[in-house]
PDB file of the backbone (N, CA, C, O) and the ligand in Angstrom, with CONECT records:
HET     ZN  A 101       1
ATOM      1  N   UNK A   1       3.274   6.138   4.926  1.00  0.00           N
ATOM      2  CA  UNK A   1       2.980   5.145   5.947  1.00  0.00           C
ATOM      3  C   UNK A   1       2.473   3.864   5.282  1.00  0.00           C
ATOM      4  O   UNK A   1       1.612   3.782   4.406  1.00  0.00           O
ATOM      5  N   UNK A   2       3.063   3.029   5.775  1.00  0.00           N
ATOM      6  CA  UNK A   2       2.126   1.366   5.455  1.00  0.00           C
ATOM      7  C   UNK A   2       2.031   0.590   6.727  1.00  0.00           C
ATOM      8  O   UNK A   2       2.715   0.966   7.679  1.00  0.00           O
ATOM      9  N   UNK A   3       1.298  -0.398   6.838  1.00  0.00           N
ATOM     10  CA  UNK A   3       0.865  -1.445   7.771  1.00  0.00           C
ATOM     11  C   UNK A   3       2.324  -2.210   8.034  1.00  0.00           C
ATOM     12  O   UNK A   3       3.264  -2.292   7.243  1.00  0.00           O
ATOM     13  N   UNK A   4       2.196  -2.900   9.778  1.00  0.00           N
ATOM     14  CA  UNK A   4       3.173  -3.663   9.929  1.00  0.00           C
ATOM     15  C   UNK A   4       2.454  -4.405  10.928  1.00  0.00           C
ATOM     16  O   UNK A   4       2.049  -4.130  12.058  1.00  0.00           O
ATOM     17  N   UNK A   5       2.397  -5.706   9.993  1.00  0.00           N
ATOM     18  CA  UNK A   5       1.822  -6.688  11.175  1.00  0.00           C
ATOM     19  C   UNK A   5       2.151  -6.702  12.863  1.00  0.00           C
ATOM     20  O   UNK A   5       3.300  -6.906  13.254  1.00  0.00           O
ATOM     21  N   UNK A   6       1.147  -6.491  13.711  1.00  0.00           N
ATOM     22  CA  UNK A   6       1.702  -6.534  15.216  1.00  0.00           C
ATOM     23  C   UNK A   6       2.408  -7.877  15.474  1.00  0.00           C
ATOM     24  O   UNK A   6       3.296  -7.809  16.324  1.00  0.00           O
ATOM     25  N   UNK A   7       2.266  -8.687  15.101  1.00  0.00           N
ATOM     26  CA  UNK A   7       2.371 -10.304  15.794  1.00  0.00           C
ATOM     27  C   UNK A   7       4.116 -10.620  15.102  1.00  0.00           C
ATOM     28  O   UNK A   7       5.091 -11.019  15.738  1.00  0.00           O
ATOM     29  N   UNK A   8       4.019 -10.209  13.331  1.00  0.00           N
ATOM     30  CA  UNK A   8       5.390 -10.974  13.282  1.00  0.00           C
ATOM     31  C   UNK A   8       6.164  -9.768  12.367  1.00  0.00           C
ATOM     32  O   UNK A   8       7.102 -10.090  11.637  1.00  0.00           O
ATOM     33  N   UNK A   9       5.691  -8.306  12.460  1.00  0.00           N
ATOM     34  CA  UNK A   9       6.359  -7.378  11.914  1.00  0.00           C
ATOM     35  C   UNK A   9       6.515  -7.582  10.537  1.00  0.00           C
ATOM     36  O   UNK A   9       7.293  -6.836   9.943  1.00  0.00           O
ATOM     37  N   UNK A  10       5.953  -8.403   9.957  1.00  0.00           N
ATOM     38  CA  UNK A  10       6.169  -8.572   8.232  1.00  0.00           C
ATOM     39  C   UNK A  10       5.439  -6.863   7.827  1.00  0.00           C
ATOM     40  O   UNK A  10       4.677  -6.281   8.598  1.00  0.00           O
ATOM     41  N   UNK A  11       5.831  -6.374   6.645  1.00  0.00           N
ATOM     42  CA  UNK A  11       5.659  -4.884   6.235  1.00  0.00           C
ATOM     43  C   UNK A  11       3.849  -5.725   5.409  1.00  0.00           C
ATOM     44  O   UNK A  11       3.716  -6.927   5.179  1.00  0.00           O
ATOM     45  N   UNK A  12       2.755  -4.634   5.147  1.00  0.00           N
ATOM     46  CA  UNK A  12       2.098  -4.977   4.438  1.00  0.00           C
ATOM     47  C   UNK A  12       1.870  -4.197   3.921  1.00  0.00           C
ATOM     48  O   UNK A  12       1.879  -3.195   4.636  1.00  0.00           O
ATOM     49  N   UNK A  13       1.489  -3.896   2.377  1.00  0.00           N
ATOM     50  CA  UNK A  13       1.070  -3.721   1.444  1.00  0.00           C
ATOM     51  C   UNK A  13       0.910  -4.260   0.063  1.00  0.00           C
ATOM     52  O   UNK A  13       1.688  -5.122  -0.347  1.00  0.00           O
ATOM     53  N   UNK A  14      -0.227  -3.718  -0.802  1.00  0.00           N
ATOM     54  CA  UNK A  14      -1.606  -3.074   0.266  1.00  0.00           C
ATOM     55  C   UNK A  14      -1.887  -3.626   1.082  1.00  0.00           C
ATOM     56  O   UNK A  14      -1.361  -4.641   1.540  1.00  0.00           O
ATOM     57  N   UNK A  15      -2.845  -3.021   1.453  1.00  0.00           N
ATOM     58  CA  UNK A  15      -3.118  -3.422   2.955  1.00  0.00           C
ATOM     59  C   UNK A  15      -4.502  -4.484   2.448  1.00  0.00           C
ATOM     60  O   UNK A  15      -5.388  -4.378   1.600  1.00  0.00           O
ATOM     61  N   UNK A  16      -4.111  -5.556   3.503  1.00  0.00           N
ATOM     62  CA  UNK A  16      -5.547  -6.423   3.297  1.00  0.00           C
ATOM     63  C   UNK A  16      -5.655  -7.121   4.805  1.00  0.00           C
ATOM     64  O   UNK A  16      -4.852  -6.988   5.729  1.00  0.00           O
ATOM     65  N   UNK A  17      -6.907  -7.921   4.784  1.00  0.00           N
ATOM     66  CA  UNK A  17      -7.434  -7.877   5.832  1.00  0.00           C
ATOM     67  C   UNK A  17      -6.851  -8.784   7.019  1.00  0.00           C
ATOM     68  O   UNK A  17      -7.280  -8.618   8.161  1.00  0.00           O
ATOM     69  N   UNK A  18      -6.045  -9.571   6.789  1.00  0.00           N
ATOM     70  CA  UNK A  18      -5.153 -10.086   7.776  1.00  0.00           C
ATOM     71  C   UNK A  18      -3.593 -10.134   6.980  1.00  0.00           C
ATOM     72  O   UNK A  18      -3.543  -9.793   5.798  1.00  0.00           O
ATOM     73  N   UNK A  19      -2.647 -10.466   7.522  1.00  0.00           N
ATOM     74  CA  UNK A  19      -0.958 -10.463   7.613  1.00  0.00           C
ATOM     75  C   UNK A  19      -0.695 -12.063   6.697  1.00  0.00           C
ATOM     76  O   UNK A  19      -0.958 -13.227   6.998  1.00  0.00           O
ATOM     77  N   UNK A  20      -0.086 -11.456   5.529  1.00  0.00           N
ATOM     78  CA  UNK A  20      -0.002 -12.165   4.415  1.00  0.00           C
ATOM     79  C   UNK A  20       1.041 -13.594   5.005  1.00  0.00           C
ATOM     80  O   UNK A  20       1.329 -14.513   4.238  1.00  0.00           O
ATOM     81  N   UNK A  21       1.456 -13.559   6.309  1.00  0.00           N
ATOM     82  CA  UNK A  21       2.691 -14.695   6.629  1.00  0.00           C
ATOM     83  C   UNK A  21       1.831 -15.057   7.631  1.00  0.00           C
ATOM     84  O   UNK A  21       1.374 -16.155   7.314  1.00  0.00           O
ATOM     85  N   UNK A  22       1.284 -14.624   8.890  1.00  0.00           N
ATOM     86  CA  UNK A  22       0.812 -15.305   9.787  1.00  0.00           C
ATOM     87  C   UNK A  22      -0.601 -15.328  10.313  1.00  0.00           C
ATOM     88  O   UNK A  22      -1.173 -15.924  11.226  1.00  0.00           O
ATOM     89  N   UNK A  23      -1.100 -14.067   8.984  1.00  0.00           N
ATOM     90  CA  UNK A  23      -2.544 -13.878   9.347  1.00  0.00           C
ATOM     91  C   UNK A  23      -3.358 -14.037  10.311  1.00  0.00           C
ATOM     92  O   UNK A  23      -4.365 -14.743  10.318  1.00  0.00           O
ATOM     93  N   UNK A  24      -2.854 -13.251  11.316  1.00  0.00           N
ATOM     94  CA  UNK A  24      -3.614 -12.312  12.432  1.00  0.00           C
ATOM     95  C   UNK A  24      -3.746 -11.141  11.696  1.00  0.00           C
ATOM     96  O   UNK A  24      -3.136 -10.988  10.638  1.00  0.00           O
ATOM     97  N   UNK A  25      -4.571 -10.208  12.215  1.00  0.00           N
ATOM     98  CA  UNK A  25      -5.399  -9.167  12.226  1.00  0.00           C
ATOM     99  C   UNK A  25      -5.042  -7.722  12.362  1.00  0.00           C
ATOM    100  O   UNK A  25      -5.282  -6.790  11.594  1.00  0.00           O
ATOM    101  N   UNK A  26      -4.354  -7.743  13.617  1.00  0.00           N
ATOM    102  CA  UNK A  26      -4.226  -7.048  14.448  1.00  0.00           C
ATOM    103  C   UNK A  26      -2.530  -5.854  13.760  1.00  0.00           C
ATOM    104  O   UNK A  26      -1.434  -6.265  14.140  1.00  0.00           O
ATOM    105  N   UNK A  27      -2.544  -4.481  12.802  1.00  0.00           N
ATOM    106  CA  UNK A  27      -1.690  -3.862  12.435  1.00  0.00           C
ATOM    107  C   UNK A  27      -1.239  -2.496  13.177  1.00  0.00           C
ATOM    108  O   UNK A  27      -2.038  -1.764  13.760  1.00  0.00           O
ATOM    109  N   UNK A  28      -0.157  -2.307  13.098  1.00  0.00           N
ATOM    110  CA  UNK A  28       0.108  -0.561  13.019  1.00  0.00           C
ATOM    111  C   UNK A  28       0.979   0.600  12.176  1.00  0.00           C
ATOM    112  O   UNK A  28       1.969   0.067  11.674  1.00  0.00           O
ATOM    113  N   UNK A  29       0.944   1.212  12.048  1.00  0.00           N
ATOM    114  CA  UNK A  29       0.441   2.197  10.573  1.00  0.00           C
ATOM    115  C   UNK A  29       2.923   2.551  11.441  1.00  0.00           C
ATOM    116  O   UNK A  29       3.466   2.796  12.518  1.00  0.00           O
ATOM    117  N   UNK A  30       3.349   2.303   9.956  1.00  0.00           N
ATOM    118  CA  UNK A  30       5.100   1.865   9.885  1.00  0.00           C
ATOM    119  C   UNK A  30       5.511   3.320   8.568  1.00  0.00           C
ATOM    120  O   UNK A  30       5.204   3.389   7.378  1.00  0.00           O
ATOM    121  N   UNK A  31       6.251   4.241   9.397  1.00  0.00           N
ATOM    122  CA  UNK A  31       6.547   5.093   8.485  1.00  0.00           C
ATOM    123  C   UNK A  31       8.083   4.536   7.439  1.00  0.00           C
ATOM    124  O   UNK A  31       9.023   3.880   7.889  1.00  0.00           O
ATOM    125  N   UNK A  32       7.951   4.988   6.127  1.00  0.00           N
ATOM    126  CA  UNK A  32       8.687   4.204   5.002  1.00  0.00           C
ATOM    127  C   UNK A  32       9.451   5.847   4.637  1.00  0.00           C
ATOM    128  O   UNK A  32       8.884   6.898   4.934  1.00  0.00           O
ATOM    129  N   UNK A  33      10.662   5.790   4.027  1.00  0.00           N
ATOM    130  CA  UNK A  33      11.446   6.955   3.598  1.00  0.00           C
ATOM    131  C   UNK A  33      10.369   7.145   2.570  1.00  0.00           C
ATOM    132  O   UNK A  33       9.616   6.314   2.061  1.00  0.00           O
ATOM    133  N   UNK A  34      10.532   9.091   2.296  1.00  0.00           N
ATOM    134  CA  UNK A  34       9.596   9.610   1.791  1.00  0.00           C
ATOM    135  C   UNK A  34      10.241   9.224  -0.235  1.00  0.00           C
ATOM    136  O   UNK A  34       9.828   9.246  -1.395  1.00  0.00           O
ATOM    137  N   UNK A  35      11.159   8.996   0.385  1.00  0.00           N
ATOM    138  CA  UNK A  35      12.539   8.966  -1.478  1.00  0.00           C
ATOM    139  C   UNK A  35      13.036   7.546  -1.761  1.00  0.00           C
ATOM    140  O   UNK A  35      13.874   6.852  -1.187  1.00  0.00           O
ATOM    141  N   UNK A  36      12.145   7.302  -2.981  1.00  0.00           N
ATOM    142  CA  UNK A  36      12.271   5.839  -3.648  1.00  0.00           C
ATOM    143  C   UNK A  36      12.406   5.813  -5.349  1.00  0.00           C
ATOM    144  O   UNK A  36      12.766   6.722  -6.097  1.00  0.00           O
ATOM    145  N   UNK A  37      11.964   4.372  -5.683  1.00  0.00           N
ATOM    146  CA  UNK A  37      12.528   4.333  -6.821  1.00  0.00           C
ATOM    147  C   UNK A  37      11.264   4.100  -7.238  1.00  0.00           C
ATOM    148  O   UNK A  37      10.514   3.398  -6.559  1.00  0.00           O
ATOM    149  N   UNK A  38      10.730   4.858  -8.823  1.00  0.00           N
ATOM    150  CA  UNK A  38       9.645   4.571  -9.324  1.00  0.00           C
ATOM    151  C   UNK A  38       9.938   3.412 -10.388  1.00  0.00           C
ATOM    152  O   UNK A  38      10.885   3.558 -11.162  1.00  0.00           O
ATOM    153  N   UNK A  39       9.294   2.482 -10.431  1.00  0.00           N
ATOM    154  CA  UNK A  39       9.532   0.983 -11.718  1.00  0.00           C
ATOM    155  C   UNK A  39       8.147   1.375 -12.483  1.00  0.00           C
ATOM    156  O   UNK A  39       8.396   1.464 -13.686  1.00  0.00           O
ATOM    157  N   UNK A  40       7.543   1.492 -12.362  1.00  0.00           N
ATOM    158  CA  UNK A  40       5.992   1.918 -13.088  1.00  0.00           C
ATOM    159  C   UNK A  40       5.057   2.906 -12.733  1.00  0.00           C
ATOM    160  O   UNK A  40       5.423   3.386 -11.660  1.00  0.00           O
ATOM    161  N   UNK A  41       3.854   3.522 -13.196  1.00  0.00           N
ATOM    162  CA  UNK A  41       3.650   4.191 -13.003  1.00  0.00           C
ATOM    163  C   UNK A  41       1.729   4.104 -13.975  1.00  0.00           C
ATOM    164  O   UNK A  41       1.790   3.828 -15.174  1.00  0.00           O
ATOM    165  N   UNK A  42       0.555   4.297 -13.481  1.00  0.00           N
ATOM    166  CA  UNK A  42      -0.467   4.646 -14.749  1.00  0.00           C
ATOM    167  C   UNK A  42      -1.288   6.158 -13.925  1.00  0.00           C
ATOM    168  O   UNK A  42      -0.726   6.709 -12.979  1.00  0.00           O
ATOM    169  N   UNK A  43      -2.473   6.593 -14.400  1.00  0.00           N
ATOM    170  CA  UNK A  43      -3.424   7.316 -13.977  1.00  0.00           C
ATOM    171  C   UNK A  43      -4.111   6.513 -14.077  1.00  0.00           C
ATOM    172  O   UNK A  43      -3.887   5.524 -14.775  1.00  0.00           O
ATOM    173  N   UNK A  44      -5.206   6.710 -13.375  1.00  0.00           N
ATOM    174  CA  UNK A  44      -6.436   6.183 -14.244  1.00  0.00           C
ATOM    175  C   UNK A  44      -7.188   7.344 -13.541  1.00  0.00           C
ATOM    176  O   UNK A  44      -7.093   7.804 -12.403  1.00  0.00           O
ATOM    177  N   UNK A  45      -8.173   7.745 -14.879  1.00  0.00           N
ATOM    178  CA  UNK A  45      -9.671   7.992 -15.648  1.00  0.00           C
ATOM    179  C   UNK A  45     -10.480   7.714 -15.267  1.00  0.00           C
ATOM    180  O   UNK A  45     -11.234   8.632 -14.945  1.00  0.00           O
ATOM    181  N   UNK A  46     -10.934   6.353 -15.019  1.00  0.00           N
ATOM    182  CA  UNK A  46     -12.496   6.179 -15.459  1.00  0.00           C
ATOM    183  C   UNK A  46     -12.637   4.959 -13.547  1.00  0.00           C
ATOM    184  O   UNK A  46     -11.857   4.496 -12.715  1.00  0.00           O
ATOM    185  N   UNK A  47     -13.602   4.985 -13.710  1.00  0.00           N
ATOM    186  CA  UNK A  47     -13.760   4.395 -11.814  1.00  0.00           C
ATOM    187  C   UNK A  47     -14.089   3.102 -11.945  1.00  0.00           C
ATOM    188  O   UNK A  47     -14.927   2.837 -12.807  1.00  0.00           O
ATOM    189  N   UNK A  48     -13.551   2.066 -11.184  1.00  0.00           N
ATOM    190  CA  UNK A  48     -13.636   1.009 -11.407  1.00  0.00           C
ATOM    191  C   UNK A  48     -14.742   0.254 -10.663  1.00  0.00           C
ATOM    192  O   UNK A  48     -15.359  -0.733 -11.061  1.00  0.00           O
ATOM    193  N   UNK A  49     -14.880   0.957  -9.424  1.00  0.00           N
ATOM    194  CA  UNK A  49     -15.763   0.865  -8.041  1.00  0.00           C
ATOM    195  C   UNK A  49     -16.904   2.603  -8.135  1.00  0.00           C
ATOM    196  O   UNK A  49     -16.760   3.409  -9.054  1.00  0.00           O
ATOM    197  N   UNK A  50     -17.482   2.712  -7.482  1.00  0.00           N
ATOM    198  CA  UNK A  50     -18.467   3.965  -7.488  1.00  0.00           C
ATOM    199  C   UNK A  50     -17.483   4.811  -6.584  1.00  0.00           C
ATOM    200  O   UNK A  50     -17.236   5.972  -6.907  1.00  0.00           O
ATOM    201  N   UNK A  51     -16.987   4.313  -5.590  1.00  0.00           N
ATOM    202  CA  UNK A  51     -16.547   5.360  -4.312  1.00  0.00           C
ATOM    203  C   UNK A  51     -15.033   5.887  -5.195  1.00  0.00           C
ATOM    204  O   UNK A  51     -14.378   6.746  -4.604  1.00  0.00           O
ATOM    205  N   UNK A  52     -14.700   5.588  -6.029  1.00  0.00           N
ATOM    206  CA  UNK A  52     -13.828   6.254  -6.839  1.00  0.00           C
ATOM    207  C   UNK A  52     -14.029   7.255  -7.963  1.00  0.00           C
ATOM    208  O   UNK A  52     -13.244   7.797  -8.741  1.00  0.00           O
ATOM    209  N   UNK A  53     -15.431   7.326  -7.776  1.00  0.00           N
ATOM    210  CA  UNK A  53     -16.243   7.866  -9.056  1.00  0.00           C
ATOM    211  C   UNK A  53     -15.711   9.662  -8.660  1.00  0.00           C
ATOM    212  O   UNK A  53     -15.257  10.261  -9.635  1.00  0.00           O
ATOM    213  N   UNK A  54     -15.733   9.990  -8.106  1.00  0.00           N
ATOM    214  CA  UNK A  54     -15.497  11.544  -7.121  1.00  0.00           C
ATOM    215  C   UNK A  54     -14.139  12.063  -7.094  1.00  0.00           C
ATOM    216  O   UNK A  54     -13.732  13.207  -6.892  1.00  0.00           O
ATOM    217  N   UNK A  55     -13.494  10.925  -7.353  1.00  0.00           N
ATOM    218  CA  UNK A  55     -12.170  11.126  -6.517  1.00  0.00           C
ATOM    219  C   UNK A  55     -11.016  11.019  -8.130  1.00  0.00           C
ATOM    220  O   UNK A  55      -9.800  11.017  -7.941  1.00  0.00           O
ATOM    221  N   UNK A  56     -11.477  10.951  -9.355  1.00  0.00           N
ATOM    222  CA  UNK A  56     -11.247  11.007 -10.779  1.00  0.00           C
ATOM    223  C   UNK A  56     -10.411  12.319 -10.787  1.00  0.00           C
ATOM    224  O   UNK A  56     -10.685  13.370 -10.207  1.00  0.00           O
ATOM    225  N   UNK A  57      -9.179  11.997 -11.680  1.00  0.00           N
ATOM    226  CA  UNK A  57      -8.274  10.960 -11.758  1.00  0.00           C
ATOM    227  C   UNK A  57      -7.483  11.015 -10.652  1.00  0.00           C
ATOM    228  O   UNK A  57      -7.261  11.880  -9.804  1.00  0.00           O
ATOM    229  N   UNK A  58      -7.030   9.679 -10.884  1.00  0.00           N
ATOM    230  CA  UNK A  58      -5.867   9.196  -9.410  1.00  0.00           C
ATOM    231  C   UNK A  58      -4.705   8.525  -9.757  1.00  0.00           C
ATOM    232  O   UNK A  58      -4.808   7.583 -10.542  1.00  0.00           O
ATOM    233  N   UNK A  59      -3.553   8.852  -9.293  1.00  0.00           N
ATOM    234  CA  UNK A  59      -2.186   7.847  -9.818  1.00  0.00           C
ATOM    235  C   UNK A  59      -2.415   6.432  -8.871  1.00  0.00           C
ATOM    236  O   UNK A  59      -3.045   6.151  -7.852  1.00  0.00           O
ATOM    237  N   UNK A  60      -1.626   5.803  -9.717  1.00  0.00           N
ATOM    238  CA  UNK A  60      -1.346   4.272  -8.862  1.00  0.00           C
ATOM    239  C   UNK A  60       0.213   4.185  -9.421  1.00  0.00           C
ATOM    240  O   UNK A  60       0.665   4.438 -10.538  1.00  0.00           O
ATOM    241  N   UNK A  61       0.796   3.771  -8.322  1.00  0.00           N
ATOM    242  CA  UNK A  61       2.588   3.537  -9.265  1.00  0.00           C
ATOM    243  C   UNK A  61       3.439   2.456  -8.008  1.00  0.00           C
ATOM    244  O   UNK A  61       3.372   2.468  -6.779  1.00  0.00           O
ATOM    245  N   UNK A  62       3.910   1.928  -8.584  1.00  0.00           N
ATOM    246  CA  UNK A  62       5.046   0.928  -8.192  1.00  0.00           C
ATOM    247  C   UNK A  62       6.328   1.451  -7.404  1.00  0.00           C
ATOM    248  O   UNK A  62       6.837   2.402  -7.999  1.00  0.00           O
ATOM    249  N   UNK A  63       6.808   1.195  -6.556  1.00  0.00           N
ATOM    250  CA  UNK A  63       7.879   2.197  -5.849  1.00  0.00           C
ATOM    251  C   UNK A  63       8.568   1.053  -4.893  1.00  0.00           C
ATOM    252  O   UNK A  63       8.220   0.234  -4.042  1.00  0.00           O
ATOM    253  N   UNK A  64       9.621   1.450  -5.481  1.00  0.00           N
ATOM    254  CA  UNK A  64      10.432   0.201  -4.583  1.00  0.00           C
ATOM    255  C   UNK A  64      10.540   1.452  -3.241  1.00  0.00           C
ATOM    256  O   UNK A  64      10.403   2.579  -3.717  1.00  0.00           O
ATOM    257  N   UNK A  65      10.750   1.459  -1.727  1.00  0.00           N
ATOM    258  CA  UNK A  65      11.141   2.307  -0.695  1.00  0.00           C
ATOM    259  C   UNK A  65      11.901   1.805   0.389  1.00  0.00           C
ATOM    260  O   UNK A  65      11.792   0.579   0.386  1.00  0.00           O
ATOM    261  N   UNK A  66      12.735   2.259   1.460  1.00  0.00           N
ATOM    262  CA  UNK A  66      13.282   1.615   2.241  1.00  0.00           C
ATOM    263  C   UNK A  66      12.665   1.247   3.273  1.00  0.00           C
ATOM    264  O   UNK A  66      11.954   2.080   3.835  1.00  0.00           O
ATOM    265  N   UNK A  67      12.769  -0.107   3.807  1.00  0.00           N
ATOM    266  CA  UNK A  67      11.494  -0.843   5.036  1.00  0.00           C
ATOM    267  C   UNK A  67      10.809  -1.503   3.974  1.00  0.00           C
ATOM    268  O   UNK A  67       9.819  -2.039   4.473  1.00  0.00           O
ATOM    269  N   UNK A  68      10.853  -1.682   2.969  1.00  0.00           N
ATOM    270  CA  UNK A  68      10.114  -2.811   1.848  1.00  0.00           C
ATOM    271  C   UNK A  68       9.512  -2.201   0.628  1.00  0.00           C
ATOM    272  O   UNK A  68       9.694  -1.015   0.355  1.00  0.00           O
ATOM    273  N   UNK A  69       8.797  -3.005  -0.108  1.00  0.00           N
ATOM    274  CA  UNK A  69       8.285  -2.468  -1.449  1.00  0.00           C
ATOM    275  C   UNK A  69       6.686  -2.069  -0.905  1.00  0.00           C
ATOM    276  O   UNK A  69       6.015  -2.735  -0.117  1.00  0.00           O
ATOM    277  N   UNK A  70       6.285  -0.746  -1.593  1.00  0.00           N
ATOM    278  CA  UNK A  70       4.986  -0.404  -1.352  1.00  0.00           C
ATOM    279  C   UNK A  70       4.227  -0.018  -2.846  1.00  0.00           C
ATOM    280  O   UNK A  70       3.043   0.321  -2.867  1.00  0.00           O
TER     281      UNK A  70
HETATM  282 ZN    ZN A 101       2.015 -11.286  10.615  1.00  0.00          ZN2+
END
């Protein structure tokens, strides 16, 4: 799942706090095919923030998917 602006349907991710084209507020949660293309990929180790401190290790990766890039 990723964000889809209510107002002008632009796809968002990540997600941040208003709509990167018309920035209103207001999202709802846009299901994306589960089968994409990986371009990169890391783990990380060590916590960058505290609320990640628990949650060691975690992937982060690049994925092109259909309905947009996430
Ligand atoms: Zn928008």
């Amino acid at each position: 799942m990723v964000r889809r602006c209510r107002a002008c349907d632009t796809v968002q991710w990540p997600p941040r706090p208003t709509c990167g084209t018309c920035h209103q507020t207001a999202f709802a949660s846009h299901p994306v095919d589960p089968v994409g293309t990986v371009h990169t990929f890391s783990v990380v180790h060590r916590a960058f923030h505290p609320w990640f401190a628990d949650r060691l290790p975690y992937g982060v990766a690049v994925v092109d998917v259909s309905g947009g890039s996430a």
